[in-house]
C-alpha positions as CSV (number, residue, x, y, z in Angstrom):
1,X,0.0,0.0,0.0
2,X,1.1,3.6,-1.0
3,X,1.2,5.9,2.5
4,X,-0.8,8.5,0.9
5,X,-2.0,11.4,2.2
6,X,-5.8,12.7,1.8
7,X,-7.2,16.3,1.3
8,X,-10.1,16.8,3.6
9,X,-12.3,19.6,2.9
10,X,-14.6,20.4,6.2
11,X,-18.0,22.4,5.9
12,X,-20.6,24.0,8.6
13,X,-21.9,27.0,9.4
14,X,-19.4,29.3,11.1
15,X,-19.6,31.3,14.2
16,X,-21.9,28.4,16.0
17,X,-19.0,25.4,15.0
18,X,-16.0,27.1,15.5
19,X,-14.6,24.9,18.0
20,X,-16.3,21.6,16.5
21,X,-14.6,22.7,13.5
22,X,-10.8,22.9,15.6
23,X,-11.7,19.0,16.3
24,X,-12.2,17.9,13.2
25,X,-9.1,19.7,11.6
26,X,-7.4,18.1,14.6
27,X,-8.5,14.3,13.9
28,X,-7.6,14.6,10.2
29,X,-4.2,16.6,10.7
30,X,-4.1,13.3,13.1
31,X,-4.4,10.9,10.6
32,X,-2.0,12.2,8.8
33,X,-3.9,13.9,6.0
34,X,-4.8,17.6,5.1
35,X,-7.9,19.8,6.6
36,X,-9.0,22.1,3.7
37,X,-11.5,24.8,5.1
38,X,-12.1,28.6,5.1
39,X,-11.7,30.0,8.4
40,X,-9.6,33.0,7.3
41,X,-12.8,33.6,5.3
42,X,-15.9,33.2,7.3
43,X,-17.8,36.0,5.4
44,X,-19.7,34.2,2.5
45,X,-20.7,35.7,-0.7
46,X,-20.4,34.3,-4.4
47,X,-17.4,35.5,-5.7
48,X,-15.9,33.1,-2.5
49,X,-18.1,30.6,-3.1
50,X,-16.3,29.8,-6.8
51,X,-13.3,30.0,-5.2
52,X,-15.0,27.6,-2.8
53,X,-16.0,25.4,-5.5
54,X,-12.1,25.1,-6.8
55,X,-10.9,24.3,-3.6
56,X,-13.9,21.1,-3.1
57,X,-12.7,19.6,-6.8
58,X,-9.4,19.1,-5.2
59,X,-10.2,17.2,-2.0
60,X,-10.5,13.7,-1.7
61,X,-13.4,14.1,0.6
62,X,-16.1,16.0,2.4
63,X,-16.7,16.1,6.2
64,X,-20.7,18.3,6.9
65,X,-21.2,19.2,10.1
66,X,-24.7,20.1,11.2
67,X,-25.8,21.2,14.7
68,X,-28.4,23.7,15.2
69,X,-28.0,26.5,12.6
70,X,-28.8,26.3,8.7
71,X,-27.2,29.2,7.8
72,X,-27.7,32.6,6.0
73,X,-29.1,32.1,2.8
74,X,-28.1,33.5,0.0
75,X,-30.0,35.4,-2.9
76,X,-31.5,31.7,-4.0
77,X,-32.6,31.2,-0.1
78,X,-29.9,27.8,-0.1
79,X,-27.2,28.5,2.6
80,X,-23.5,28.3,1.4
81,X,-23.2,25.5,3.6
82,X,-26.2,23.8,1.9
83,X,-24.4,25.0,-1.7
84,X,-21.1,23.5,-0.4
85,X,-22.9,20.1,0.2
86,X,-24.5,19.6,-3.5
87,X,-21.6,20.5,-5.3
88,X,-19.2,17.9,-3.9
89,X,-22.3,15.4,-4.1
90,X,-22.4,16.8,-8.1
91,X,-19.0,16.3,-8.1
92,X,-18.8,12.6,-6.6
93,X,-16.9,13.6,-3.7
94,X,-17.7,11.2,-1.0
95,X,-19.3,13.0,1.9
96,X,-19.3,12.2,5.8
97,X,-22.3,13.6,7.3
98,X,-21.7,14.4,11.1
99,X,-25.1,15.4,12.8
100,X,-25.6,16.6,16.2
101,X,-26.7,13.4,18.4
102,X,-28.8,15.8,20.9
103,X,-30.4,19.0,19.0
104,X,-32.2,19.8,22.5
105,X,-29.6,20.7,23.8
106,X,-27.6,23.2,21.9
107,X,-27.5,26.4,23.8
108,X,-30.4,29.2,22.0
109,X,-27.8,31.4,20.6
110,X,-26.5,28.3,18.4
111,X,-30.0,27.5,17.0
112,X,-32.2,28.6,14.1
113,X,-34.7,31.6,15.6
114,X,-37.0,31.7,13.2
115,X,-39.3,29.0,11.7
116,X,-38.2,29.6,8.1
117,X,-34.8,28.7,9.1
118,X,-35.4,25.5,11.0
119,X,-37.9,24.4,8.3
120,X,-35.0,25.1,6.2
121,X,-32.4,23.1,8.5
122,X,-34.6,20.6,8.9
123,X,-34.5,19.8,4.5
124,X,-31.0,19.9,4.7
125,X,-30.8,17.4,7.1
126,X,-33.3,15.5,5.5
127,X,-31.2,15.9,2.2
128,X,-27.9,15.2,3.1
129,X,-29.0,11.7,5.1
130,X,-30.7,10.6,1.7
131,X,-28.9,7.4,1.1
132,X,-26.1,8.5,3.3
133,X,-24.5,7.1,5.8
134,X,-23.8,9.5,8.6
135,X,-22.8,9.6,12.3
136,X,-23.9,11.2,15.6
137,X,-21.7,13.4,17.9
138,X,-22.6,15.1,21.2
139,X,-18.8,16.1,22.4
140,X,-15.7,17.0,21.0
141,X,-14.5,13.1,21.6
142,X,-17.3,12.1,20.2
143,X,-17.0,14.4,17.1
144,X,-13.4,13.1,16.5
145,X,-13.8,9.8,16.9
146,X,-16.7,9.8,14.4
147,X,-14.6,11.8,12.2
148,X,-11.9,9.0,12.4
149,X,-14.3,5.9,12.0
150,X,-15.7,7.5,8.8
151,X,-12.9,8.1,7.2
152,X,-11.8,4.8,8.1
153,X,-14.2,3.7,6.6
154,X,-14.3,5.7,3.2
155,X,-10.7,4.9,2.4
156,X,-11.7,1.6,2.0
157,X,-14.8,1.6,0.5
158,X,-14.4,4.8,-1.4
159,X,-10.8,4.8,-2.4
160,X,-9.8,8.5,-4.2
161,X,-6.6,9.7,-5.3
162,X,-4.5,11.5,-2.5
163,X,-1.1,12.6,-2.1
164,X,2.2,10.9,-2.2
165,X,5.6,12.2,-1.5
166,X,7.6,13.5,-4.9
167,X,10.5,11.3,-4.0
168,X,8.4,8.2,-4.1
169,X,6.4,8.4,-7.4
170,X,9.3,7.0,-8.9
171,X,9.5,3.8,-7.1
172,X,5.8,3.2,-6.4
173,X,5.0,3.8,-10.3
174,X,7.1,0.8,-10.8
175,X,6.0,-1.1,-8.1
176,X,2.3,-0.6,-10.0
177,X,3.6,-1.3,-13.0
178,X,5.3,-4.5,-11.4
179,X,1.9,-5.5,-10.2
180,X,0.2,-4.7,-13.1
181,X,2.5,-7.2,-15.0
182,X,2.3,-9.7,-12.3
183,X,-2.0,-9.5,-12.5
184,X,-1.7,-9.9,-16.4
185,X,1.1,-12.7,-16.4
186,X,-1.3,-14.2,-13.9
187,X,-4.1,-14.3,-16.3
188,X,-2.0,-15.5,-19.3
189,X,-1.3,-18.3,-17.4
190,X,-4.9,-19.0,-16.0
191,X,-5.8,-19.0,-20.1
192,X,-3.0,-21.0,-21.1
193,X,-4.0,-23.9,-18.4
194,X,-7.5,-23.2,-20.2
195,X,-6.2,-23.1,-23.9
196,X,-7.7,-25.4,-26.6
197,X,-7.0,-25.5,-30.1
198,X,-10.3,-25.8,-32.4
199,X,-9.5,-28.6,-34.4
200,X,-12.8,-29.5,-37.1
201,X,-13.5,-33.1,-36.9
202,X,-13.8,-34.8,-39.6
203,X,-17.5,-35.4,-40.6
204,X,-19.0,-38.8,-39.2
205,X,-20.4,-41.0,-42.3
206,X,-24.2,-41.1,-42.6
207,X,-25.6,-44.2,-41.3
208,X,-26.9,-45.1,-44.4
209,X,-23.8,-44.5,-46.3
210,X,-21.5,-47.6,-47.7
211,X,-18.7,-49.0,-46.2
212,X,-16.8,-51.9,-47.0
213,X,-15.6,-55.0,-44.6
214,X,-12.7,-57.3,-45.6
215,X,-14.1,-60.9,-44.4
216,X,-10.4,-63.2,-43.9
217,X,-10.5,-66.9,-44.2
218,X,-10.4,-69.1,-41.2
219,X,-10.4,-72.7,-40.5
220,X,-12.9,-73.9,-38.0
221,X,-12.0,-74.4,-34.2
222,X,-12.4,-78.3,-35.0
223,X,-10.3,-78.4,-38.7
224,X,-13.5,-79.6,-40.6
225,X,-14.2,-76.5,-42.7
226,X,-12.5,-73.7,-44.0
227,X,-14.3,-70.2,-45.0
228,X,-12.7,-67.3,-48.4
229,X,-11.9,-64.3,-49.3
230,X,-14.4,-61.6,-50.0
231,X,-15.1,-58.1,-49.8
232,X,-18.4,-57.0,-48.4
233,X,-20.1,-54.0,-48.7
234,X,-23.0,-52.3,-46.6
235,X,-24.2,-49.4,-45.0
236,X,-22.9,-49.0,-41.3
237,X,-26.3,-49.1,-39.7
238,X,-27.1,-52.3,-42.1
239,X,-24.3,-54.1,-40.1
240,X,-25.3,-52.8,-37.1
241,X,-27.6,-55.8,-35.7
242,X,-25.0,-58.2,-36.7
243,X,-22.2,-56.3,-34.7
244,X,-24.7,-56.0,-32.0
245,X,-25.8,-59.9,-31.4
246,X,-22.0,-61.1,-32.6
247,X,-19.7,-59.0,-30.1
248,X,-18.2,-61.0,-27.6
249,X,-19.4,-59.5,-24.0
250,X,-18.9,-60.3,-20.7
251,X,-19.6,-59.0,-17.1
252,X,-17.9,-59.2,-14.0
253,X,-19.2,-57.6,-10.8
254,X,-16.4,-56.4,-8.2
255,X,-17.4,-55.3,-5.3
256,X,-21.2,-54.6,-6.3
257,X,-20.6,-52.7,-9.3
258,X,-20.5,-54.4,-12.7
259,X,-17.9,-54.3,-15.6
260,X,-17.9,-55.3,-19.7
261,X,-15.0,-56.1,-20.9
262,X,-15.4,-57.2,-25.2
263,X,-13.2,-60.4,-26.2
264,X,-11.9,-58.9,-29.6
265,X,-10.6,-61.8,-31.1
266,X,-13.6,-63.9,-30.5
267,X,-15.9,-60.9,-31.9
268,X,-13.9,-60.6,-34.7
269,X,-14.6,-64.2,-35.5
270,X,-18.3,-64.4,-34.9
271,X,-18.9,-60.9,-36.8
272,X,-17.7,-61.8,-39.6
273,X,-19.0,-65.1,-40.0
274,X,-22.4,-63.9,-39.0
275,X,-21.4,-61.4,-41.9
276,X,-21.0,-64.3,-44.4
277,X,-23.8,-66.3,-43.5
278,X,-26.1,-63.7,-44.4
279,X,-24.4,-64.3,-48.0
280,X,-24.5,-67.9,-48.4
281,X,-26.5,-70.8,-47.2
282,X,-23.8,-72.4,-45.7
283,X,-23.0,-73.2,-41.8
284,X,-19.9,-70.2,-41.7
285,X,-19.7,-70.5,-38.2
286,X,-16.2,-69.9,-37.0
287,X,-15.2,-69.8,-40.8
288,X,-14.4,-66.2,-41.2
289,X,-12.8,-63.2,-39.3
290,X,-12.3,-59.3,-39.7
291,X,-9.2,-58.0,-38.6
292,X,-9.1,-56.0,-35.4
293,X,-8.3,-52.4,-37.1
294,X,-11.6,-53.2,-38.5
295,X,-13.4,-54.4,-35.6
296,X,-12.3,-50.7,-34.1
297,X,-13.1,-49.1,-37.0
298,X,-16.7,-50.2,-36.4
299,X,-16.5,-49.8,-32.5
300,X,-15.4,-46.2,-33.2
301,X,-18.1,-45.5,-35.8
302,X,-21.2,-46.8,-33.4
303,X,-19.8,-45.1,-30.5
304,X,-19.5,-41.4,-32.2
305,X,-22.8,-42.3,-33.6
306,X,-24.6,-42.6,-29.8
307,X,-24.6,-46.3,-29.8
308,X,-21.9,-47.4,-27.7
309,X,-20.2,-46.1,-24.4
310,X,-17.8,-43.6,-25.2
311,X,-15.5,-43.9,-22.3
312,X,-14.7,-46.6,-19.8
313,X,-16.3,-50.2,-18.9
314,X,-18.3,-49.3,-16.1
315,X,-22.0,-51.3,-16.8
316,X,-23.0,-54.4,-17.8
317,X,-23.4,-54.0,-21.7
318,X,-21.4,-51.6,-23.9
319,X,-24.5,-50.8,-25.8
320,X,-26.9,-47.7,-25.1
321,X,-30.5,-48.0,-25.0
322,X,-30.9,-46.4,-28.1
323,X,-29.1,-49.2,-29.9
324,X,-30.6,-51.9,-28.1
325,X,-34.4,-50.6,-29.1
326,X,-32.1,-50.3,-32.7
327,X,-30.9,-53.6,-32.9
328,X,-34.8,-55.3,-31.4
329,X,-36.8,-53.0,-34.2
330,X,-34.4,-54.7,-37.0
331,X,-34.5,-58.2,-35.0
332,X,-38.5,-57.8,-36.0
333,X,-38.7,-56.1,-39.3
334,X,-35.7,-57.9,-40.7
335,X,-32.7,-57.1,-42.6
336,X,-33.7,-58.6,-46.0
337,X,-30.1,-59.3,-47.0
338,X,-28.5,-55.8,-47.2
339,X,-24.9,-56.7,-48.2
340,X,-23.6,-57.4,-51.9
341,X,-20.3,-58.8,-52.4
342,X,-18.3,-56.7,-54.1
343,X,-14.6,-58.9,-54.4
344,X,-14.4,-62.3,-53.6
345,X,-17.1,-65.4,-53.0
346,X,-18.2,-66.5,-49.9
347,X,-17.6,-70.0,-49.5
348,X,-17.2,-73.2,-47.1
349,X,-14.9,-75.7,-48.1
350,X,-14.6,-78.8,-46.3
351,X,-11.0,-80.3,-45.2
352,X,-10.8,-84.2,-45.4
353,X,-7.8,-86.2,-44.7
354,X,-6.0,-88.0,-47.9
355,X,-3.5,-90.8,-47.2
356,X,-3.5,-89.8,-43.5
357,X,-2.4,-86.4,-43.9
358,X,-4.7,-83.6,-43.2
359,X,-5.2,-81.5,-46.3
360,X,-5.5,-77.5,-45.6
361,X,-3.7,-74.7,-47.9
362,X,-0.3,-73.6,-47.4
363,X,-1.3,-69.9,-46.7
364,X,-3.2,-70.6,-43.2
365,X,-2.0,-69.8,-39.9
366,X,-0.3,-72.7,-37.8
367,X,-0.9,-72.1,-34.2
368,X,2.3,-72.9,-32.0
C-alpha cells in the first residue's frame, strides 16, 4: 500500500462550529492527512463561493457538520453550507455527514430563531442523510472519533486519489507497473491452463452411407471346414444388428458394481461369419474373421454415432439403449439381406484327410 495522504475539505456554518470545526481539523491533521476549510474567510458571498468550489474539486473528501444553525441564505434562499454540500455530491466527492446526536440541547444562541430557518435546516438534514451514511456526535471526543471511524471507513470503501511524497512516485509507479504485469502474467497463465485448439472433426459418415468389410479366411475351431476371401459391402447401420448380437461380452461384478469387458478376437470371429452367412446358405460359423483395425473401426463409428459407451467399462453392456431398441426394431422387421459382395465369394470348403495327412492350404496360420 502507498502511504498516501488525503485532502479533507470540512463544511458548517461558522460562528456556532468554530470549535467543533478545531476538532475535526485536529482528527484529520491526526491521521495524517490535510484539513481544507475557510476559516480565514468566514464572510460568505459568491465570488468566494467559486473560489469555494475550486478548492472542493481538489479534495478527496467532504466532512458536513450540522448542529443547530442552517445558515444565512443567499440570494436563491440555499445557505453556502447547503451549496457546499450539493456540489461535492455533483461532483462525486464522498461525503461524511456528522449530525448533532442531541439537538435539545444546543444552547439558543447556536440555533435557528425563526421557523423559516429551521424548516430550512430541517431539508437539509433530510437531504444530506438521503442514502447516506452518517454519524452522531454530542462532544468534541465524540465528534473526533466519528470523524476518524468515517474516514476509516471511506478509504476503503471509497478509495480516491491522494497525495504521495515527490520522491516516491518513482518507485511506487514501478511497483504498479510490477503489479500490473504480475496480475496480467497471472491471467495468461490461468488462459494457457485453459487453452484449446479448435481442431474440425472430420464429418462422421451417414448411417446409411456404404462401407466396405474385408471378411479373412479361417479354418474352423475343430479343422472340418475352411471359409474365403471376400469383400463386403453395406451401410454401417445395415451391419449394425449383426455387430450387435456377434460382439463377444462379458460381465464381471467387483465389489457390487458391474464391468464389460469385449473379447476382440472372438468378436472378430463371430462378426464376420455372421457377416457371411447372411451371404450364403452355408453353416460359416467360426469360418471367417475381420481383422481387429476393423473391428475398431466399427467400435469407433457406433460409439460417435450414440450407440456405444464412449468412455470406460463401467456397466453391464457396452450398448446404449438407443441401440438396443435399434438392434430389437431390426430383430422384428428384418434385414432382408442388405450386403452385396463386391470382391471375392463366400464360401465353405470342407478339409478331409488323404493318405492320412490332413489337407489345408499352405497360406493358413499354424498355431504354435
Amino acid at each position: 500500500m502507498h502511504d498516501k495522504r488525503y485532502q479533507v475539505f470540512i463544511s458548517s456554518t461558522f460562528q456556532d462550529l468554530r470549535e467543533e470545526r478545531r476538532a475535526v481539523q485536529d482528527a484529520i491533521i491526526s491521521m495524517g492527512d490535510f484539513p481544507v476549510q475557510m476559516e480565514s474567510f468566514p464572510a460568505a458571498d459568491e465570488d468566494q463561493f467559486e473560489f469555494i468550489k475550486s478548492l472542493i474539486d481538489k479534495c478527496d473528501y467532504y466532512v458536513l457538520l450540522i448542529a443547530g444553525r442552517y445558515g444565512s441564505p443567499a440570494e436563491d434562499g440555499i445557505s453556502y453550507t447547503h451549496k457546499e454540500f450539493r456540489y461535492a455530491v455533483e461532483k462525486g466527492v464522498p461525503v461524511l455527514v456528522m449530525l448533532h446526536g442531541e439537538p435539545g440541547k444546543i444552547p439558543s444562541e447556536k440555533i435557528e430563531s425563526t421557523d423559516a430557518g429551521r424548516k430550512s435546516l430541517a431539508g437539509f438534514i433530510k437531504e444530506a442523510e438521503h442514502k447516506r451514511l452518517r454519524k452522531t456526535w454530542t462532544t468534541f471526543g465524540d465528534l473526533k472519533l466519528a470523524v476518524r471511524e468515517a474516514l476509516d471507513h471511506a478509504k476503503a470503501t471509497k478509495p480516491r486519489v491522494g497525495w504521495i511524497r515527490g520522491d516516491a512516485v518513482t518507485s511506487i509507479d514501478t511497483l504498479e507497473e510490477l503489479n500490473e504485469v504480475r496480475k496480467e502474467n497471472e491471467k495468461f497463465r490461468a488462459a494457457l491452463g485453459n487453452l484449446s485448439v479448435e481442431i474440425p472433426l472430420p464429418k462422421l459418415p451417414d448411417a446409411v452411407e456404404l462401407t466396405t468389410l474385408a471378411l479373412l479366411p479361417l479354418t474352423s475351431k475343430n479343422n472340418s471346414k475352411r471359409g474365403s476371401s471376400a469383400k463386403v459391402q453395406g451401410s454401417w447401420i445395415s451391419f449394425f444388428p449383426l455387430f450387435f448380437s456377434n460382439l463377444d461380452v462379458s460381465t464381471n461384478d467387483w465389489n457390487g458394481e458391474f464391468y464389460f469387458s469385449i473379447d476382440h478376437d472372438d468378436s472378430c470371429i463371430k462378426i464376420a461369419s455372421a457377416i457371411a452367412g447372411e451371404l450364403a446358405p452355408v453353416d460359416t460359423t467360426g469360418c471367417f474373421k475381420l481383422t481387429r483395425s476393423t473391428l475398431d473401426r466399427l467400435i469407433s463409428y457406433y460409439t460417435e454415432a450414440g450407440l456405444m459407451i464412449a468412455s470406460g467399462n463401467e456397466g453391464q453392456s457396452p450398448f446404449t439403449e438407443t441401440a438396443q431398441r435399434l438392434a430389437r426394431r431390426h430383430h422384428i422387421v428384418g434385414s432382408g439381406s442388405p450386403f452385396a459382395i463386391i470382391e471375392g465369394e463366400i464360401t465353405v470348403t470342407t478339409i478331409g484327410f488323404a493318405g492320412g495327412d490332413f489337407s489345408r492350404s499352405l497360406d493358413e496360420d499354424i498355431p504354435f
